[in-house]
C-alpha angles and dihedrals in degrees: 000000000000098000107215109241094047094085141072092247123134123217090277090061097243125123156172090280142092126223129200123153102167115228077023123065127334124235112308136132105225113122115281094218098044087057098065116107133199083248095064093039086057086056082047101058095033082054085067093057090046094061086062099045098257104138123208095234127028121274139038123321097271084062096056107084123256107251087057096048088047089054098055087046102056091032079060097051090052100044080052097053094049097054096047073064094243090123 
C-alpha cells in the first residue's frame, strides 16, 4: 500500500502534498504513508475480523473498548468512501 518511493516526498518525509483524512489526521504534509504505524496496520487487519463479526475482545459490542469500536468505525467510513469513488 503506498509503496515509498511513488511520491513526491523528500527524505524527511515531507512532500508536495497535503493530507487531510477528517476524524484521522489534520493538514499536514508529512507522508501518509510514513505516518502508519503497526499499530494501525493491527486495526487493519483486526477491521477485517470485524466485517465478519469476529470482535477483538469476548463478548458483545458494549464489552470491546472505545477506542476499538471508534476505529472500525471510522476504518469503515473511509473504506466506504473510497469505494463511492470520492477518494
Amino acid at each position: 500500500m503506498w509503496p515509498c518511493g511513488e511520491c513526491r516526498c523528500d527524505e524527511s518525509g515531507r512532500g508536495g502534498d497535503k493530507w487531510h483524512i477528517p476524524r484521522v489526521i489534520e493538514t499536514t504534509t508529512l507522508c501518509a504513508r510514513k505516518m502508519v504505524t503497526p499499530f494501525t496496520w493491527y486495526l487493519l487487519m483486526l477491521h477485517k475480523h470485524y466485517l465478519h463479526g469476529n470482535l477483538a475482545l469476548p463478548g458483545g459490542v458494549t464489552d470491546q473498548p472505545g477506542m476499538y469500536l471508534e476505529a472500525m468505525e471510522i476504518i469503515s467510513e473511509w473504506v466506504n468512501h473510497g469505494k463511492s469513488g470520492n477518494s
